[in-house]
C-alpha positions in Angstrom: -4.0 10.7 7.3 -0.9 8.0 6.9 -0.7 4.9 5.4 -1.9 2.7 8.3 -4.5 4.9 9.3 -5.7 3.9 5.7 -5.0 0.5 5.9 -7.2 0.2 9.1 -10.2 2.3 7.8 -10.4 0.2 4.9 -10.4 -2.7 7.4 -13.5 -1.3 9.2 -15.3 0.1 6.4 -15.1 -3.5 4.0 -14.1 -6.2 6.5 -15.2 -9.0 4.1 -14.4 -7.0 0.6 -11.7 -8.2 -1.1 -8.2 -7.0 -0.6 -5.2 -8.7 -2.5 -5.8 -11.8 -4.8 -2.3 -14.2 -5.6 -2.1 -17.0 -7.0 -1.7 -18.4 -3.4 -3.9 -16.6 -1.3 -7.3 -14.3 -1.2 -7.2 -11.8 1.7 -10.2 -9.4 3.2 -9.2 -6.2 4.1 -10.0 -7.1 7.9 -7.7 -10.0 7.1 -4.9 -8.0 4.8 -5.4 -5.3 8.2 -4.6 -8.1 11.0 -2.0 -10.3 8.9 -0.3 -6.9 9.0 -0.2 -6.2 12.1 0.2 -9.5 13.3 4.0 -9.8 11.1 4.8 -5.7 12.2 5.0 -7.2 16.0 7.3 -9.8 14.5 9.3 -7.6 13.4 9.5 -5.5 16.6 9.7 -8.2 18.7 12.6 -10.5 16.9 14.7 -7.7 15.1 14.0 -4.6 17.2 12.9 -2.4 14.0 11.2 0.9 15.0 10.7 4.4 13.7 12.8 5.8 10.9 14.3 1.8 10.3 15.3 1.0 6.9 13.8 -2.4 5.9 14.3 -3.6 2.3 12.3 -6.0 0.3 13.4 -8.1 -1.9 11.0 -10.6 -3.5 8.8 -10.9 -6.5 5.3 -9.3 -6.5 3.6 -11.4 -4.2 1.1 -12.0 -1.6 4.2 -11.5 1.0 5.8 -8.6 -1.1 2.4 -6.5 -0.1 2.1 -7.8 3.7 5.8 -7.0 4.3 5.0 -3.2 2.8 2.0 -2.4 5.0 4.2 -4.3 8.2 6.5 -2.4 8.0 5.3 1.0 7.2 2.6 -0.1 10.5 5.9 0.5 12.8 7.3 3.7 11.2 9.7 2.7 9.6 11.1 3.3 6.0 10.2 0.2 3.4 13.2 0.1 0.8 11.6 -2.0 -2.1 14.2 -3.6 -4.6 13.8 -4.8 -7.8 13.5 -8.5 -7.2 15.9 -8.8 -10.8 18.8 -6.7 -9.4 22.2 -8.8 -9.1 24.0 -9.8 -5.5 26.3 -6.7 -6.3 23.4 -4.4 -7.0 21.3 -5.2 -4.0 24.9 -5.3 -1.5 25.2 -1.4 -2.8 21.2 -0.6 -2.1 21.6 -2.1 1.4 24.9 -0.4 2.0 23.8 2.6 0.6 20.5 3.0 3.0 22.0 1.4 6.4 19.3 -1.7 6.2 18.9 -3.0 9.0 16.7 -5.9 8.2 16.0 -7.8 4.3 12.6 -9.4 4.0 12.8 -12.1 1.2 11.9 -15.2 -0.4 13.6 -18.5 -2.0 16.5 -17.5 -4.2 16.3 -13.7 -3.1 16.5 -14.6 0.5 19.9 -16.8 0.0 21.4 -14.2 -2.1 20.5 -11.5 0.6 21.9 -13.5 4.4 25.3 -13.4 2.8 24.8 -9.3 3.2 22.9 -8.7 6.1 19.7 -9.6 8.9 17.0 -11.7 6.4 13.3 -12.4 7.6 13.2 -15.6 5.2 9.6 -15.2 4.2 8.8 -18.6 2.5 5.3 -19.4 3.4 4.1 -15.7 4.5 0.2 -17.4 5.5 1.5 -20.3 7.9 4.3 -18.3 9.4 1.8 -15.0 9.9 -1.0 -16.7 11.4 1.8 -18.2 13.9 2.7 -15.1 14.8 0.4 -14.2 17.6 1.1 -10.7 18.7 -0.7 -7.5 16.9 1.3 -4.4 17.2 -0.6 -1.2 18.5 -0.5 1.1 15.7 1.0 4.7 17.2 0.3 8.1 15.4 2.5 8.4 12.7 2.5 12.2 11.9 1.7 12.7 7.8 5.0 14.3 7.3 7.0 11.4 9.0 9.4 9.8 6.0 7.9 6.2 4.6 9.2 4.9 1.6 12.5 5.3 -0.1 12.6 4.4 -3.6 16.0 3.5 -5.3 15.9 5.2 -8.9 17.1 3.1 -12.1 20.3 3.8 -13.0 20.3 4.3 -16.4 23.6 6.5 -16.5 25.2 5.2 -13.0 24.5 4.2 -9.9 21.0 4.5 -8.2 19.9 7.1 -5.6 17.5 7.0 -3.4 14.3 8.7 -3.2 12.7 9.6 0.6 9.6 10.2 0.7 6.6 10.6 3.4 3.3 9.7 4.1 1.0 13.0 2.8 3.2 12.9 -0.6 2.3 9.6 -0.9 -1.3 9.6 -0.3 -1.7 12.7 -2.7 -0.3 10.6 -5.5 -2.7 8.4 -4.5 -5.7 10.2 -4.1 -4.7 12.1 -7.4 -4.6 8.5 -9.2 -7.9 7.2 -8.2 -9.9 10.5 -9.2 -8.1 10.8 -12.4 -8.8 7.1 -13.3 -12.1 6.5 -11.8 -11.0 4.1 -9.1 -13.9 3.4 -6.8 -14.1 0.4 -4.1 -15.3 -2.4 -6.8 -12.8 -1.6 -8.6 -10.1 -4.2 -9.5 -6.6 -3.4 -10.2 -4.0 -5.9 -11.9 -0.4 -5.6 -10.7 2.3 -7.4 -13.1 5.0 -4.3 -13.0 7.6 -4.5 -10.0 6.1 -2.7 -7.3 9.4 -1.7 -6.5 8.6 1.1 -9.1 7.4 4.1 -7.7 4.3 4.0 -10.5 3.1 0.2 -10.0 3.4 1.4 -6.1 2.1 4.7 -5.5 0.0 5.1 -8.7 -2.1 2.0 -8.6 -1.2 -0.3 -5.3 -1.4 3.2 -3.1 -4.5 4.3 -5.1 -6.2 1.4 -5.0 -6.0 0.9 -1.6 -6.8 4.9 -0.8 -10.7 3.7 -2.1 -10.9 -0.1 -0.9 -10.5 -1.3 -4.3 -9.1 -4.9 -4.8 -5.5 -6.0 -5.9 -4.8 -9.0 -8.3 -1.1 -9.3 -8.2 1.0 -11.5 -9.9 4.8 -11.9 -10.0 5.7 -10.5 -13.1 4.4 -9.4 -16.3 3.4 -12.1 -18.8 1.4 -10.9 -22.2 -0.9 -14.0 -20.7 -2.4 -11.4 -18.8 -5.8 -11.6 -20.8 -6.2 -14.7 -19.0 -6.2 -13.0 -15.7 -8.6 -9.8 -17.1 -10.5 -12.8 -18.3 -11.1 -14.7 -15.0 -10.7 -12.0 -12.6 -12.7 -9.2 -14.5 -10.3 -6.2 -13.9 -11.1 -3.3 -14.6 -7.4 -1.3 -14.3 -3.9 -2.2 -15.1 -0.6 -0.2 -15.3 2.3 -1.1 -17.8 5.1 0.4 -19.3 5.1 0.5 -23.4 6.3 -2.7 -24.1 3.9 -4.5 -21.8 1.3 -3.0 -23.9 3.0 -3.7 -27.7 4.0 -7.3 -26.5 0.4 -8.1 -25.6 -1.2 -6.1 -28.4 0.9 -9.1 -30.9 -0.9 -12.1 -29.0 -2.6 -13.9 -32.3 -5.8 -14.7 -29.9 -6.5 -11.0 -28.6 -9.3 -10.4 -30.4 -11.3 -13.4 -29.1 -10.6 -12.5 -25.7 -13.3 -11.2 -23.1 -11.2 -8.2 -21.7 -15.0 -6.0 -21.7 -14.0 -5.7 -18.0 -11.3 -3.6 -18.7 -12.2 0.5 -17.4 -8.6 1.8 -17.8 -5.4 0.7 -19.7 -2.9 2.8 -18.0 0.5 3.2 -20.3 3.6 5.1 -18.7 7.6 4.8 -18.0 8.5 5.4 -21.5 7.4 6.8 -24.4 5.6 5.6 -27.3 4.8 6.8 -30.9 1.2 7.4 -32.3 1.7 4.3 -34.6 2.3 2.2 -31.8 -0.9 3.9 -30.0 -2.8 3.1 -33.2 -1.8 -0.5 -33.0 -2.3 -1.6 -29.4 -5.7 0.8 -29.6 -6.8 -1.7 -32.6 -6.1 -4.7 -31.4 -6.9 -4.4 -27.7 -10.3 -3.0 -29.1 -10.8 -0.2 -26.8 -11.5 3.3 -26.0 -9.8 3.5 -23.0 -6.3 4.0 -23.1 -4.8 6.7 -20.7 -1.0 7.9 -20.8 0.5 9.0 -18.0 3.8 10.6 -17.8 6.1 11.6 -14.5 9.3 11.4 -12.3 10.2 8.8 -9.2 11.4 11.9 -7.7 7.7 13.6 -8.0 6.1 10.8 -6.3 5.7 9.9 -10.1 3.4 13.0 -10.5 3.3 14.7 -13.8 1.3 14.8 -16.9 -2.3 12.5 -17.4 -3.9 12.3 -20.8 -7.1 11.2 -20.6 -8.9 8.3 -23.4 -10.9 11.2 -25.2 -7.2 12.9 -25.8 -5.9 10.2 -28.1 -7.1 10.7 -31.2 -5.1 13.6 -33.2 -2.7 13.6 -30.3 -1.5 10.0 -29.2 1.8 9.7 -29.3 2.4 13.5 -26.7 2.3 12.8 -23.0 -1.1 15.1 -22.8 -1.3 18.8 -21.8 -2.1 19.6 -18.3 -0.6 18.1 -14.6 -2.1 15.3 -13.3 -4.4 16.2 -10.0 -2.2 18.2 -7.4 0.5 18.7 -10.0 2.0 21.6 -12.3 4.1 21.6 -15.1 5.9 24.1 -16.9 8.5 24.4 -19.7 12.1 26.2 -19.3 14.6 27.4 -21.4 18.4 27.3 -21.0 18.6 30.2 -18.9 16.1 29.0 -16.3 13.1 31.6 -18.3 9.6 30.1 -18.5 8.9 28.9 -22.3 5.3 30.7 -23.2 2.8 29.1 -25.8 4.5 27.5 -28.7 8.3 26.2 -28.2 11.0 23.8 -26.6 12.5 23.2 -23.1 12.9 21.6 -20.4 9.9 20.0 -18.9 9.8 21.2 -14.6 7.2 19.9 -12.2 5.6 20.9 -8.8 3.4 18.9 -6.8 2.6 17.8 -3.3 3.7 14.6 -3.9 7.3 15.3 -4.1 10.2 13.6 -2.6 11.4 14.9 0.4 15.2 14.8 -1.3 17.9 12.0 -2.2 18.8 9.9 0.5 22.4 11.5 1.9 22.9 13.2 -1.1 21.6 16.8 -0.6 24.3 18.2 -3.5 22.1 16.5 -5.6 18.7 17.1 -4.3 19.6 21.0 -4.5 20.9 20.3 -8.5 17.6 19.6 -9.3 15.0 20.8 -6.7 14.6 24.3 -6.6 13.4 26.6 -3.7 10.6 27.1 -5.2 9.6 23.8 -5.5 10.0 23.4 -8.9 11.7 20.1 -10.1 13.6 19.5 -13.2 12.8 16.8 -15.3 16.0 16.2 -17.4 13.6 16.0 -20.2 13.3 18.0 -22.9 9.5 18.8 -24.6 7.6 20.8 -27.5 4.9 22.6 -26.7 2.3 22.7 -29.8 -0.3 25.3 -30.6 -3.1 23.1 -28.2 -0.7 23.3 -25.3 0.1 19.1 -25.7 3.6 18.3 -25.0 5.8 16.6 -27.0 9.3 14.7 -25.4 12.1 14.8 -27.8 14.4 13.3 -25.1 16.7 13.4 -22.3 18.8 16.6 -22.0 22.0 14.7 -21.3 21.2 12.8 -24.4 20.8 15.8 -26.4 22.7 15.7 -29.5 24.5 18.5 -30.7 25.9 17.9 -33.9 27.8 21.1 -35.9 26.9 23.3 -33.0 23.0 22.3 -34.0 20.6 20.4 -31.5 18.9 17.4 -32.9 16.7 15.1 -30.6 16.9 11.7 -30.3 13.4 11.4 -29.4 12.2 12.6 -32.9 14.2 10.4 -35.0 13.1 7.4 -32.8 9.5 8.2 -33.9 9.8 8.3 -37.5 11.9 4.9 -37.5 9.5 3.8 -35.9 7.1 4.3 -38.7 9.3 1.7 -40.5 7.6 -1.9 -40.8 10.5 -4.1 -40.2 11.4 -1.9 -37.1 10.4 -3.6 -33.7 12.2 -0.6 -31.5 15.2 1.6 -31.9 17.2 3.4 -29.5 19.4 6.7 -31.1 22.0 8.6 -29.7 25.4 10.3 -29.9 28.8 9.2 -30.6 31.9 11.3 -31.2 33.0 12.5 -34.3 36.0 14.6 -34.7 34.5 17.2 -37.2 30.8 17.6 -36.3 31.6 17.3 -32.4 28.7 14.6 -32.4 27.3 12.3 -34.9 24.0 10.3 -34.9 24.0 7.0 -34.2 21.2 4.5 -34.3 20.5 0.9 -33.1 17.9 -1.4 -34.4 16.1 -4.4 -33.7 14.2 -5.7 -37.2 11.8 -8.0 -37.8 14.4 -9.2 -41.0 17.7 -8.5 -41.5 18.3 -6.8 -44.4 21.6 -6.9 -46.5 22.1 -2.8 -46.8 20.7 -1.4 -42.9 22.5 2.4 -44.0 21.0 2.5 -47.3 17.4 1.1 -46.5 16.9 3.5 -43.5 18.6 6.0 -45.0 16.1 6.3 -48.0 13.1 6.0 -45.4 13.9 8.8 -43.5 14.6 11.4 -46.4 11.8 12.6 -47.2 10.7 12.8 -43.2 13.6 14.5 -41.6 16.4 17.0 -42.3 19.5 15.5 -43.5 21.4 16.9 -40.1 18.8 14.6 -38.3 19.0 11.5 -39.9 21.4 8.8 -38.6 25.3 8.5 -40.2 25.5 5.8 -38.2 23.3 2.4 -37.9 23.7 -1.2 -35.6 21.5 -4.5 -35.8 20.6 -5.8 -32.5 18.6 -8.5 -31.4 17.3 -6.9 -28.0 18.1 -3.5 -26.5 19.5 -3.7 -23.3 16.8 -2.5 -20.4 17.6 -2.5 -16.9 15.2 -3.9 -14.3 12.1 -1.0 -14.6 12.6 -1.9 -18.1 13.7 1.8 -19.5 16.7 1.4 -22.2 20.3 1.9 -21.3 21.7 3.9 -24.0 25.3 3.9 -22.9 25.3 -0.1 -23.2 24.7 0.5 -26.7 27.5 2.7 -27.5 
């Protein structure tokens, strides 16, 4: 099986069921299937792109983000999705990076992008697709041919990319609908980039594995109960804040979102309070954490709704369909029962490697298929894991490790904390001191003292923070995951 294969069963098997749902457009799968086609010939035809191509988009979620995927993948070539809120510079080093040959893109995004290379201006996708009147012949496309490359955030530096092909792919795929009870009434609501490897293989690519339909909309909005409401969705992916930003709309309680089968929280990490919270107010049962690498197609961890209580807050205890996970320590050993390491994973759905950079792809893929994480995790007596943090955030103060992760989650606890991101700074004695930046409801007139007595009597005194910073936003980049070295 590949990706147009799937695309056309689905095409044969619901002709008139719905497909993808904009705010411009409502497409069939017969219709999603032809409009496909009908642009992939386009693209053949006009800008010669063929097998192994690299063909970047770079647009908004949208009725023409989707068609562009599935045209595109329908010749063979490689779709390199960027994050539609990437600067001029950051989008010149992507295409530079992968060789594109061709930019598909809208508006503002398509200006930005013919100053750096060929750009398919793809204004008014319906009028300019049905005006195309070509279909390209699908040839076979073997499973293991490469597909999608992926550029990673950037947190630290710049971004690599991520290869991957069509059977890694489709096991993500197949593993996300049978974990989350995806079945072909289903109805999934997109608001994260589908540039992310989550919103994209997870829920776009699992969706479409079982004919379910797509309600997409550009961005996220914590208005999204009005689309649960008039849509009746039953599954939507966000990252943590996504979830606490909508959980703090006043009128959430008198909001119809009964549709709702599968609340789907991942991309970051968030603490059993905050669980509690969104859990409350979104008044349901059904919240499933999920917990993985771009690199691993995202596969990793799944904690299921029935998990929650007792242990919300861990990113569950077993691998997600098709995946394994394990914990190592410093020395490479496997961690057994209780205890701290480093969290590896192998699946099926794992990259093939970083794009030209196979230094790095050998740094953290092993032989043995094995993949480090980079994060670190406790292992508690029920076998639920527990991240504590990056390891190249890991703070070693005195010769002693302490965890940023950890002392996020108590402040956390703190009512006039909104987030906090901790980490280390320098110090000339200790090696490392703690450092941590807040964002409060209220300012306060002593931060040090006030967190300070908080924390006392809920972590060691080599734990808690020497250092603390007001802010009124942490800096995020575009997948929305904080960038620590902004802060210090």
């Amino acid at each position: 099986m590949n990706i147009p294969k799937l695309l056309a069963v689905n095409a044969r098997k619901f002709p008139a069921g719905e497909a993808l749902i904009t705010a411009d457009c409502r497409l069939s799968w017969a219709e999603l299937h032809d409009q496909s086609l009908r642009l992939a010939a386009h693209l053949h035809e006009q800008y010669q792109i063929g097998s192994g191509d690299r063909v970047a988009l770079y647009m908004p979620n949208s009725y023409g983000w989707v068609l562009s995927y599935f045209a595109v993948i329908n010749l063979g070539a490689i779709v390199v999705p960027v994050n539609a809120r990437l600067t001029t510079a950051e989008l010149e080093y992507i295409l530079g990076d992968c060789d594109a040959r061709l930019v598909i893109a809208q508006g503002d995004h398509a200006d930005r992008a013919s100053t750096l290379a060929p750009c398919l201006r793809l204004d008014q996708p319906g009028a300019q697709v049905l005006d195309m009147q070509s279909r390209w012949n699908v040839a076979e496309i073997p499973s293991d041919q490469p597909c999608t490359l992926l550029y990673t955030s950037g947190t630290t530096g710049k971004p690599k990319g991520v290869l991957f092909h069509h059977h890694a792919l489709l096991t993500v795929a197949t593993a996300s609908a049978v974990e989350m009870d995806m079945r072909p009434h289903s109805r999934l609501l997109h608001m994260m980039p589908l540039t992310h490897s989550a919103p994209l293989n997870v829920f776009l690519l699992g969706g479409t594995y079982v004919g379910a339909a797509h309600v997409v909309l550009p961005e996220f909005h914590p208005k999204l109960l009005d689309t649960v409401e008039q849509e009746r969705t039953t599954h939507f992916f966000g990252a943590p804040i996504a979830f606490l930003m909508t959980a703090q709309q006043p009128d959430i309680t008198a909001r119809d979102i009964s549709s709702m089968q599968a609340w789907v929280y991942g991309g970051g990490p968030l603490s059993s309070e905050q669980v509690g919270l969104i859990a409350e107010r979104m008044r349901t049962d059904r919240l499933y954490c999920v917990y993985g690498l771009t690199e691993a197609g995202p596969s990793g961890t799944i904690m299921m709704p029935d998990e929650h209580p007792g242990k919300a807050g861990s990113i569950g205890r077993r691998g997600a369909l098709h995946t394994e996970l394990r914990l190592i320590d410093e020395h490479g050993k496997e961690v057994e029962g209780e205890g701290t390491g480093q969290i590896q994973i192998r699946t099926e759905g794992m990259m093939l490697g970083y794009w030209n950079k196979p230094e790095a792809t050998a740094e953290c893929l092993h032989s043995d298929g094995w993949l480090d994480s980079g994060d670190l995790a406790r292992r508690d007596a029920d076998g639920y894991y527990w991240v504590l943090g990056r390891a190249k955030e890991l703070i070693i103060s005195g010769g002693v490790n302490v965890y940023p992760r950890e002392i996020e989650v108590a402040l956390e606890g703190h009512p006039n904390i909104v987030e906090v991101a901790v980490f280390g700074v320098p110090h000339p004695q200790w090696g490392e001191t703690v450092k941590a930046v807040v964002v409060l409801r209220e300012s306060v007139a002593d931060l040090h003292a006030q967190l300070s007595a908080f924390l006392e009597p809920l972590l060691a005194d080599y734990k808690r923070p020497r250092l603390y910073a007001e802010t009124t936003v942490l800096p995020r980049n575009a997948n929305g995951k904080v960038m620590k070295h902004q802060l210090s």
